[in-house]
C-alpha distance (Angstrom), angle and dihedral (degrees) to the residues before:
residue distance angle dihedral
X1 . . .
X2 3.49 . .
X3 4.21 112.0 .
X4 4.15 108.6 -110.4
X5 3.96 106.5 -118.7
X6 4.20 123.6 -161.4
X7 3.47 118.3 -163.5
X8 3.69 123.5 -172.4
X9 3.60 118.3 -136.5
X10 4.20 131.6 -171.5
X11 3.95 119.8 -131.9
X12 3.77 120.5 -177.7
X13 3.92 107.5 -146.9
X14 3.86 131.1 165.1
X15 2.95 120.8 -136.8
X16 4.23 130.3 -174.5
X17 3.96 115.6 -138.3
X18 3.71 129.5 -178.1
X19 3.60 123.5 -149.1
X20 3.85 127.2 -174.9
X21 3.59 115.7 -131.7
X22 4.00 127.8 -125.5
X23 3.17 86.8 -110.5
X24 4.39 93.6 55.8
X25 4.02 87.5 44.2
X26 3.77 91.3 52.4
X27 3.52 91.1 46.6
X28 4.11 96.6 43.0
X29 3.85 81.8 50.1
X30 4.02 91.6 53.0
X31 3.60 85.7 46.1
X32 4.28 94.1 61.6
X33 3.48 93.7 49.9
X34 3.75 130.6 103.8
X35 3.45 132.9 -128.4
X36 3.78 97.7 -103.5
X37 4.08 85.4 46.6
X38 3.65 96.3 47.8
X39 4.08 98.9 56.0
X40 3.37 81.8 58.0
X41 3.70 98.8 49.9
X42 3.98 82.3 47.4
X43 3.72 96.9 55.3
X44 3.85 86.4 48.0
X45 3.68 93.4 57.6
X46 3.52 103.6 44.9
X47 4.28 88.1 43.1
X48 4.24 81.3 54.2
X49 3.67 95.5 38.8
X50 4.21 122.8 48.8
X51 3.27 91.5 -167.6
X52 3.61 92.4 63.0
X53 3.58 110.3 83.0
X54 3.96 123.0 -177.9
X55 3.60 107.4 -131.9
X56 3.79 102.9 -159.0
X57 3.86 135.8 -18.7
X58 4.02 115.7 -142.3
X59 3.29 87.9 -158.3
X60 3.83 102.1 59.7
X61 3.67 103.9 34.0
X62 3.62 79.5 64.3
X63 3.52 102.8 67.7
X64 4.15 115.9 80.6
X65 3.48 112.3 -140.7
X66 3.95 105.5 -146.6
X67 3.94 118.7 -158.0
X68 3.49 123.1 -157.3
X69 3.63 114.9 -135.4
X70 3.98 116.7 -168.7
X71 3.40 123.2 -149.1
X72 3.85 124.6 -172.2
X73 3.41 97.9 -92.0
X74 3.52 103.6 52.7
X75 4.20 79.9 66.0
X76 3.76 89.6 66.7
X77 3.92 95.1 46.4
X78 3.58 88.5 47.4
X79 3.92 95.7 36.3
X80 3.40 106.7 -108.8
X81 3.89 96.6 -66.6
X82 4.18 102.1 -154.5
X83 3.60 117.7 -131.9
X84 3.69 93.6 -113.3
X85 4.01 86.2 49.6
X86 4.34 91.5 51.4
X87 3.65 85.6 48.6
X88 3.72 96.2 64.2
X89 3.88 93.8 32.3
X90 4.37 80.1 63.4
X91 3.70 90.0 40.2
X92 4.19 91.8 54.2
X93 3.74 90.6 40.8
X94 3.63 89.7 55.5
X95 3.37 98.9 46.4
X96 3.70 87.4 48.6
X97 4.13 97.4 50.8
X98 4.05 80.8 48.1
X99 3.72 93.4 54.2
X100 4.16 109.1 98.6
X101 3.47 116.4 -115.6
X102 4.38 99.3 -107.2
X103 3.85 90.0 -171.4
X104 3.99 122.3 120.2
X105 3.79 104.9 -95.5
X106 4.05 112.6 -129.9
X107 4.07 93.7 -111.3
X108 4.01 89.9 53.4
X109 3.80 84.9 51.8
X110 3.49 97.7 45.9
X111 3.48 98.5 38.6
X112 3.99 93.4 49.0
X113 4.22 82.2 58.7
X114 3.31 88.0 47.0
X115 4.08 99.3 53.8
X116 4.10 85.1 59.7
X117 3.60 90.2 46.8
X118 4.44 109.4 114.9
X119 3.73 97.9 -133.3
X120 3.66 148.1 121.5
X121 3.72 123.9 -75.4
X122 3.40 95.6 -122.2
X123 4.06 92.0 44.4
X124 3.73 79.1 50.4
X125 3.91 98.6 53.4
X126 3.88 92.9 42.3
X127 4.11 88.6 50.1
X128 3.74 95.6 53.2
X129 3.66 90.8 50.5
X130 3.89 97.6 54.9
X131 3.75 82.2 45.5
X132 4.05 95.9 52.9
X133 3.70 86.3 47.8
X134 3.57 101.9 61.4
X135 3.38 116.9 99.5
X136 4.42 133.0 -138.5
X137 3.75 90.9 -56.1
X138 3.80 105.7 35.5
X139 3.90 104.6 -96.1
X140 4.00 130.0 112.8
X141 3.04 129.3 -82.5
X142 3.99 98.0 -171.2
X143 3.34 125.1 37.1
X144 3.89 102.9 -86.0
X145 4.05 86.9 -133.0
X146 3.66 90.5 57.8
X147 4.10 86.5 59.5
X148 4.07 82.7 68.7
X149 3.73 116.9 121.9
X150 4.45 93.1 -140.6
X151 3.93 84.0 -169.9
X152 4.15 89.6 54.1
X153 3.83 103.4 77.9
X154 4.26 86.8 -155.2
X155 3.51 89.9 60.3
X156 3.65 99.8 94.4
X157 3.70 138.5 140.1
X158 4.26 92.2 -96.1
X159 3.36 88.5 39.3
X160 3.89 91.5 55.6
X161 4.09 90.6 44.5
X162 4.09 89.6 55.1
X163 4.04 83.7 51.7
X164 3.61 99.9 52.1
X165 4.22 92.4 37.0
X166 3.61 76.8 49.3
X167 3.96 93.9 58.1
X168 3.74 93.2 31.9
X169 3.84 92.7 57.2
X170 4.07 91.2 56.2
X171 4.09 116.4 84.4
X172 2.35 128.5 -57.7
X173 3.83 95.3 44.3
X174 3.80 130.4 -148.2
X175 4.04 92.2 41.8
X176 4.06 119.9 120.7
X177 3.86 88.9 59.4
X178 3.59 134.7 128.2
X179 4.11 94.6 -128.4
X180 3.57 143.3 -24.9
X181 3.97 99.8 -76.9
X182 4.10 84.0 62.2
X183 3.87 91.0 43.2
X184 3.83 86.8 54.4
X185 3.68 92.8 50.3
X186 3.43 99.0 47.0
X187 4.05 97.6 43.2
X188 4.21 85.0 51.1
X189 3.52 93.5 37.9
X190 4.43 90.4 58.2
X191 4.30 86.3 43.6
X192 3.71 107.4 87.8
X193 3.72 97.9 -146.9
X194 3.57 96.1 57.0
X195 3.71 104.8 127.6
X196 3.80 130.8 -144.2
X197 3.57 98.7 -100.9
X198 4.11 92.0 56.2
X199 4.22 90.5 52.0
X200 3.33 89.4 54.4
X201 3.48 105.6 48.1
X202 3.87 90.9 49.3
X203 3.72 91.5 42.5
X204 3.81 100.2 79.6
X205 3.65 103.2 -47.5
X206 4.09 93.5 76.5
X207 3.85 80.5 136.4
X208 3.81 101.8 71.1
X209 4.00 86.9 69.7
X210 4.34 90.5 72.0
X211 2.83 97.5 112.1
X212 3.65 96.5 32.1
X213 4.17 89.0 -150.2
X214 4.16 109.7 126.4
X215 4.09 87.9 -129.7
X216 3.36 89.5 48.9
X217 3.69 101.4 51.5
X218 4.11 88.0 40.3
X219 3.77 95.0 57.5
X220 3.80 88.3 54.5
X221 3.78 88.3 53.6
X222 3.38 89.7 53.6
X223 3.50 96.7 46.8
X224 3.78 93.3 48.6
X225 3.72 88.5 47.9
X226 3.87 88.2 51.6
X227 3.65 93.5 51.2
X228 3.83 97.1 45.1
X229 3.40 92.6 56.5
X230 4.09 91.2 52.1
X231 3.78 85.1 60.6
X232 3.60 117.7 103.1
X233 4.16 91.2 -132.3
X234 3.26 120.7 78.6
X235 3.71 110.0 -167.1
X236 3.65 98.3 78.4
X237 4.41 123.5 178.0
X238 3.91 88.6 -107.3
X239 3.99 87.7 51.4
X240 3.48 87.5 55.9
X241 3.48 104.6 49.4
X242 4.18 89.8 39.8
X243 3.78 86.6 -131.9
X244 4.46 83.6 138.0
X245 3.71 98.1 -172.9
X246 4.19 84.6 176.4
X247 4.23 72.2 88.7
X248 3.70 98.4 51.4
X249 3.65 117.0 107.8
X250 3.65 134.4 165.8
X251 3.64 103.1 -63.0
X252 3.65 95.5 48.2
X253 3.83 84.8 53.4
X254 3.94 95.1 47.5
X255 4.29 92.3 44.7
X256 3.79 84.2 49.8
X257 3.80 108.4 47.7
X258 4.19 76.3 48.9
X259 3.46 95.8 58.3
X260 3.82 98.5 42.4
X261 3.87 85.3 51.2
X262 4.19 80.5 60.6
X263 3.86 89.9 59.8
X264 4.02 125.6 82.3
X265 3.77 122.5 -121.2
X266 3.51 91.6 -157.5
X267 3.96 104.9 39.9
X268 4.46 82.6 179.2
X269 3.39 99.9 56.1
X270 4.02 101.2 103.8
X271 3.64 88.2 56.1
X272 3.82 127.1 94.1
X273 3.85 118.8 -110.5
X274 3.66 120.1 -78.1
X275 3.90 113.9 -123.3
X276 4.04 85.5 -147.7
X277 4.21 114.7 123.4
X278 2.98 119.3 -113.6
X279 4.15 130.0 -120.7
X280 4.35 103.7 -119.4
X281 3.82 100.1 -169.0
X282 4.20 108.7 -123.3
X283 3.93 91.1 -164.1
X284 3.62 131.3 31.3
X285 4.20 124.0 -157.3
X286 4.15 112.0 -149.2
X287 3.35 125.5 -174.8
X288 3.69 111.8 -125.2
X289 4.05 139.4 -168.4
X290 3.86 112.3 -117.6
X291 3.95 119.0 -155.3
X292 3.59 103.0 -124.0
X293 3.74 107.8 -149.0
X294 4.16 133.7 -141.9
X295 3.36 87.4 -119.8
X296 3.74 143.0 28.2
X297 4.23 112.5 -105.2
X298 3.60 95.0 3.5
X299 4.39 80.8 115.3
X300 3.55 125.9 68.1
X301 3.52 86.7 -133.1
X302 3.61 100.0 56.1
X303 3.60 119.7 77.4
X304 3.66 112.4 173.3
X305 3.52 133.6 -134.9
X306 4.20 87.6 3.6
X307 3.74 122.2 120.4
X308 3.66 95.0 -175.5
X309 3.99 136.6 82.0
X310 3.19 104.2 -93.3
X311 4.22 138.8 141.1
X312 3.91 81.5 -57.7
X313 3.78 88.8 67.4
X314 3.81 116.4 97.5
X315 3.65 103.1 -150.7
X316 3.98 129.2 177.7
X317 3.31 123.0 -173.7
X318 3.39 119.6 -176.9
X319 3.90 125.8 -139.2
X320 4.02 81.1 -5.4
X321 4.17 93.7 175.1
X322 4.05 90.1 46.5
X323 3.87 100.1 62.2
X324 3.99 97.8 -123.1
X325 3.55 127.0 165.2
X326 4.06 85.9 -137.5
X327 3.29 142.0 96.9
X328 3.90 98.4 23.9
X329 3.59 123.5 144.2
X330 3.73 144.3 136.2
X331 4.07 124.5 -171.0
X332 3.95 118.5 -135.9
X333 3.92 113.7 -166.6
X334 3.18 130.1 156.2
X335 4.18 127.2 -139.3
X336 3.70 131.5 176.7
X337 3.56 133.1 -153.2
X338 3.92 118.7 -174.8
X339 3.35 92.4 -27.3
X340 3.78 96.5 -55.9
X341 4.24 109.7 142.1
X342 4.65 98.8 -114.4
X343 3.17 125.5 -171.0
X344 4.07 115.5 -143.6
X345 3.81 123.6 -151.5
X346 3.96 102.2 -26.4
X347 4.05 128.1 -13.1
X348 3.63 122.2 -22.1
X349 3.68 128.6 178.1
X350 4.08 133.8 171.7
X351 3.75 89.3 51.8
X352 4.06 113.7 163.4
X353 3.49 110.3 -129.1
X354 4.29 114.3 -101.9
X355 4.15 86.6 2.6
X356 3.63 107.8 133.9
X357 3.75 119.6 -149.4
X358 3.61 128.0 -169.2
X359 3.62 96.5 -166.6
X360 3.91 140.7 52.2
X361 3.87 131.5 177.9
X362 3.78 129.4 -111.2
X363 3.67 114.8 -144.9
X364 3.51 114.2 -152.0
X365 3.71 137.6 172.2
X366 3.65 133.0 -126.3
X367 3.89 113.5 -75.1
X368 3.95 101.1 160.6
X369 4.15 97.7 68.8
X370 4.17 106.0 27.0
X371 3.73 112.3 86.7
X372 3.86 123.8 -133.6
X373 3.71 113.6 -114.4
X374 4.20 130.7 -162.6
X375 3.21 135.1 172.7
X376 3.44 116.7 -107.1
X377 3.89 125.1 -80.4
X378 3.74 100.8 -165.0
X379 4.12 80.6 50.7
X380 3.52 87.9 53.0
X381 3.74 96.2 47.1
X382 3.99 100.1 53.8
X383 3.37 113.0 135.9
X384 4.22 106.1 -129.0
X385 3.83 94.7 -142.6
X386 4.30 101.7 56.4
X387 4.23 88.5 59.8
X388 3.52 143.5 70.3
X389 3.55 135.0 -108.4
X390 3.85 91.4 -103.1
X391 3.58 95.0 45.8
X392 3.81 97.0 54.6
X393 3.89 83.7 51.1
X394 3.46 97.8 53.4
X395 4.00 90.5 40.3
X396 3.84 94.0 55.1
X397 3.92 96.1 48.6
X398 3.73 84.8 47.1
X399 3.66 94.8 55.3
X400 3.75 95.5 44.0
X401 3.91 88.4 49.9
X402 3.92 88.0 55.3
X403 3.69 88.4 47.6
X404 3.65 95.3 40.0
X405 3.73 93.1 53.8
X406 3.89 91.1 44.4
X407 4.20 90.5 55.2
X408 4.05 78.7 51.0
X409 3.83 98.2 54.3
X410 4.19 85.1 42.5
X411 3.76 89.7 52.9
X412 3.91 89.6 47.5
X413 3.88 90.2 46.1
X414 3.75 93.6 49.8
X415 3.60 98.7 46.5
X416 3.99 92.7 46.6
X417 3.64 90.7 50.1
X418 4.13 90.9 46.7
X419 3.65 95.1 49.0
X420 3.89 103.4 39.3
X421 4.13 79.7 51.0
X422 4.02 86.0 52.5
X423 3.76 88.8 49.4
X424 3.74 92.9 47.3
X425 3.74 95.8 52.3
X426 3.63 90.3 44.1
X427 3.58 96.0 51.2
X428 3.85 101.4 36.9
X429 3.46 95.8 141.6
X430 3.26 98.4 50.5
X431 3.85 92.5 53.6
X432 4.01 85.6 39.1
X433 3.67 107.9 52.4
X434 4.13 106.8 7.2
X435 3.85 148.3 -67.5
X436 4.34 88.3 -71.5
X437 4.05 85.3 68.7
X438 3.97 99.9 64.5
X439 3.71 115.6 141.6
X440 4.13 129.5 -148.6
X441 3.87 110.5 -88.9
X442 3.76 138.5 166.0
X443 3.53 132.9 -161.5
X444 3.39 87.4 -126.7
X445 4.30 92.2 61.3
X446 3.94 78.1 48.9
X447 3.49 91.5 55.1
X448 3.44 103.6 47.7
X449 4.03 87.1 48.8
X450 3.27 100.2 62.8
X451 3.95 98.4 27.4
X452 3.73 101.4 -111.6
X453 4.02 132.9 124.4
X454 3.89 108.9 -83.5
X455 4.24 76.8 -121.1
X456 3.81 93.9 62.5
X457 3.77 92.2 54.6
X458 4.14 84.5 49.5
X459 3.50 86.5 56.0
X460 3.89 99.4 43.0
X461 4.08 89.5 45.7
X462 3.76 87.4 54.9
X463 3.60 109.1 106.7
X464 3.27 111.5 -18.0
X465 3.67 133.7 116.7
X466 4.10 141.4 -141.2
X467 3.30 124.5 -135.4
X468 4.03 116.8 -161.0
X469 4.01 139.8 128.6
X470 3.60 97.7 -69.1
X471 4.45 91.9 49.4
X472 3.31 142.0 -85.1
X473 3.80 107.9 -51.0
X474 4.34 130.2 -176.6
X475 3.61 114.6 -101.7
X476 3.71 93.0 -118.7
X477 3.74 90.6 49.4
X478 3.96 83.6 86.7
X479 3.96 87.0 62.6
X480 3.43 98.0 97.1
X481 4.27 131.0 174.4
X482 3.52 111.5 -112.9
X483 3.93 127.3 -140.7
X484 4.19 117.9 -154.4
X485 3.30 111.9 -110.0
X486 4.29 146.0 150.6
X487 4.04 92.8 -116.5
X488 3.66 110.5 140.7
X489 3.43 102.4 -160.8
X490 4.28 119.6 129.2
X491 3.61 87.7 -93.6
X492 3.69 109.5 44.4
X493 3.64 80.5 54.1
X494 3.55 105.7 56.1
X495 4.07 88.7 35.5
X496 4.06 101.7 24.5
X497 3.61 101.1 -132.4
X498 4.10 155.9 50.3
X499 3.39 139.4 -104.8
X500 3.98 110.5 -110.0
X501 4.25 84.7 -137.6
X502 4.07 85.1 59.9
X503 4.11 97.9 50.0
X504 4.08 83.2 42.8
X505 3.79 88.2 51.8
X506 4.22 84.1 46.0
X507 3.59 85.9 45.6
X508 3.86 97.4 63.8
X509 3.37 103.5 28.7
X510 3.83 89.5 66.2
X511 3.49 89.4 48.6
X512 3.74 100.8 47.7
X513 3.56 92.7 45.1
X514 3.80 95.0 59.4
X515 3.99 106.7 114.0
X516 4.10 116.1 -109.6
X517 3.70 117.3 -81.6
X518 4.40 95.2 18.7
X519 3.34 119.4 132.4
X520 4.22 112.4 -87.1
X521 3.50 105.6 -113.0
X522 3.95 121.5 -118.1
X523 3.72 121.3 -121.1
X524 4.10 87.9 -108.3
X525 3.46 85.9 59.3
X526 3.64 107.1 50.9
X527 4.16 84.1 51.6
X528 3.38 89.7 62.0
X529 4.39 91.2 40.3
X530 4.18 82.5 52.8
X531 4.05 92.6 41.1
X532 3.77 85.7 54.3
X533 4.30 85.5 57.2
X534 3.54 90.7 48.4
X535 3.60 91.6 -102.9
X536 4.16 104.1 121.4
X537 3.95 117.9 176.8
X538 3.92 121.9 138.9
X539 3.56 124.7 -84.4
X540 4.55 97.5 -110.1
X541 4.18 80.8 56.6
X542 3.94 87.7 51.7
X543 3.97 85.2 46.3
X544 3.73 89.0 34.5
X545 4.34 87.4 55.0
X546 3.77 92.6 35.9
X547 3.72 95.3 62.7
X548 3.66 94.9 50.3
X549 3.54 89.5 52.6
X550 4.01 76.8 56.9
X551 3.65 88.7 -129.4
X552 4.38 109.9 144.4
X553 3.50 119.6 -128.7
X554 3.83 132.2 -85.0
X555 4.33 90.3 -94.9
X556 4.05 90.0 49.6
X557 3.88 96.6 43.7
């Protein structure tokens, strides 16, 4: 056998590496954090650096500082208190303030009810997270939708509502809400003598009782009554829930406000504080009017045909040179004239050919919780002849530290705003007409939007939260799977597919809109119902999505 020889041989190669700088870490780093984590990366910096000043803090200048001035008849009311006697009143209330709060906190409560409840583990898992996201007086924090597992085919939309009517039912009633008008609702809607008049006051027209004044409230029944029956459709809410207020008069009125006056606002309020964190929103989603002009491009702000930020964008940054959080915003609307694709005040994308749109949204980022930073001005201002060699040293890396870590809260600022603006366009329905309208998106088709590594957008969705009409929602929430389909919509062209939630959603609405007494509709058929909205999958993934929504087939409906 032939003895095995290894030879060593050299090879000159070149080869191109790229490595990030301190400074790009630091900054990616700045860029994952929240908002609650980042004023506290802020107050670091400027306690490290003295040439980082903070500016202003939203947060503090908006707490009033009352002072207490005696005068000497206030000593008579309060009969004559000695000094030695306040003294000890402060010391008690202080001690009393400092004393923690012993009392059962509402999740324990509800939680302890819910550990002797006889259900499913999954029912049971979905339940104790709607209860660990209420907050101090029982409502959500999150969006309860955004507390579905999309990879868990139970976890749908009536399997949600069954949770929370689940949590709602247990004592103290009325929690698991997302504010008091709900709470109302659902605490009258569980009492058996709740008449008609009080469900539909707290069902959507909570406003009528401001002023709470029975004549008051009854003239805006009329005068909703009056205006319903102006509109051209007929099968109004109230119809549908027989609650008939053209029958109320002033005794139903007068019983009612004195029944809602038996309910509590706050159904938490006898339970001790929760030691839970709480969610602060670090961008907020507004629905905005957009001018629509006679004719295309005769506005700065509208730049047709264009899906990128351009001149057409109407950008304000606030405190731009400081490095603030604040302030940001950018409007997308959308406007169409003779079919020609608009954009409206800033970028817009997912716009329907000849659909006209009087409104937009401006995404905006947190202002009220991010301090304002500067550097320095008595840095700036120091004159180079009164210090020593070592002192200008350490005075110029100081500055360019302050200024270094201000170009790092721009770059964060910038990107947020760019890629909560990519989301926005991507996802205009869902911001448009509700949670049941979300479209497939990657990070990746975020990425490539806004020109930015796929990882940047990782790090940006990391953490932060949302806010818009339909809740407060995580970033990556808006990262949806996708299912291949033929829709034509703006966005399945631009991203060539669905969201499995929106052909569920499809799914049931065509179902629950069938009249009483019709024939259920096979799975084959509903294919060909969806193929007929553009939506075209095969009939075992209609039967596949129609069990999950734990609806029986058409022979056992």
């Amino acid at each position: 056998m032939p003895e095995a020889k290894f030879y060593q041989i050299q090879k000159a190669s070149q080869i191109q590496t790229q490595k990030m700088s301190r400074q790009q870490i630091y900054s990616l780093n700045l860029l994952a954090m929240n908002s609650q984590d980042l004023r506290s990366e802020i107050y670091a910096a400027a306690e490290k650096n003295p040439a980082l000043e903070i500016v202003k803090d939203p947060v503090l200048a908006g707490e009033n500082v009352k002072k207490v001035s005696f005068r000497p008849s206030d000593y008579l009311r309060l009969g004559r208190a000695s000094a030695l006697g306040q003294s000890k009143a402060d010391s008690f209330q202080e001690a009393l303030e400092s004393r923690p709060d012993e009392r059962e906190t509402l999740q324990e409560h509800l939680i302890s009810q819910l550990n002797v409840s006889k259900i499913s583990k999954d029912k049971y898992k979905l339940s104790r997270k709607l209860i660990e996201n209420l907050d101090n007086s029982g409502f959500h924090i999150l969006a309860p939708i955004s507390l579905l597992d999309s990879e868990n085919p139970l976890h749908t939309e009536k399997f949600l509502d069954s949770c929370m009517d689940l949590v709602r039912r247990m004592d103290p009633i009325g929690t698991c809400c997302t504010g008091v008008p709900e709470s109302l609702f659902v605490q009258a809607s569980l009492k058996k003598n709740a008449s008609l008049a009080v469900l539909f006051l707290l069902d959507g027209h909570f406003d009528f009782l401001d002023p709470p004044r029975p004549s008051s409230i009854l003239k805006k029944i009329k005068e909703f009554v009056e205006k319903r029956k102006k509109m051209a459709f007929s099968s109004s809410d109230y119809e549908k829930k027989d609650y008939h207020p053209e029958n109320f008069d002033i005794k139903d009125v007068e019983d009612a406000l004195a029944f809602i006056k038996t309910l509590d606002p706050f159904p938490a309020r006898q339970f001790g504080l929760s030691a839970g964190a709480y969610v602060v929103p670090d961008v907020y989603v507004y629905k905005v009017p957009v001018d629509i002009p006679t004719e295309a491009g005769k506005r700065g702000d509208i730049d047709g045909g264009s899906d990128s930020t351009g001149s057409g964008a109407n950008k304000a940054c606030g405190n731009s040179g400081s490095g603030t959080e604040g302030g940001v915003q950018e409007k997308i609307g959308e406007t169409a004239a003779g079919g020609i694709k608009s954009v409206g005040i800033g970028s817009a994308a997912g716009i329907e050919s000849g659909a006209a749109r009087d409104f937009g949204f401006r995404v905006e980022l947190a202002e009220n919780f991010i301090p304002s930073v500067a550097v320095s001005p008595g840095y700036m201002k120091i004159e180079p002849n009164i210090v020593s060699k070592d002192d200008k040293k350490f005075i110029a890396a100081s500055v360019r530290e302050a200024k270094s870590f201000i170009e790092n809260l721009e770059f964060r600022k910038q990107t947020i705003i760019k890629a909560c603006n990519a989301i926005v366009r991507a996802q205009f329905d869902f911001f448009a007409k509700g949670p049941h309208f979300l479209a497939p998106l990657r990070q990746k088709d975020i990425a490539a939007d806004i020109g930015v590594h796929e990882a940047t957008v990782s790090r940006m969705a990391n953490s932060k939260f949302i806010q818009c009409e339909w809740g407060l929602f995580p970033v990556k929430y808006f990262f949806t799977n996708a299912l291949s389909t033929d829709l034509s919509s703006a966005s399945a062209q631009k991203y060539g597919a669905v969201s499995s939630e929106k052909v569920k959603y499809e799914i049931s609405k065509i179902i629950s809109s069938q009249p009483p007494g019709a024939r259920p509709l096979s799975d084959q058929k509903l294919a060909a119902l969806l193929e007929q909205s553009g939506i075209k999958i095969a009939r075992r993934t209609v039967a596949k999505y129609r069990s999950q929504l734990n609806i029986e087939s058409s022979y056992l409906r």
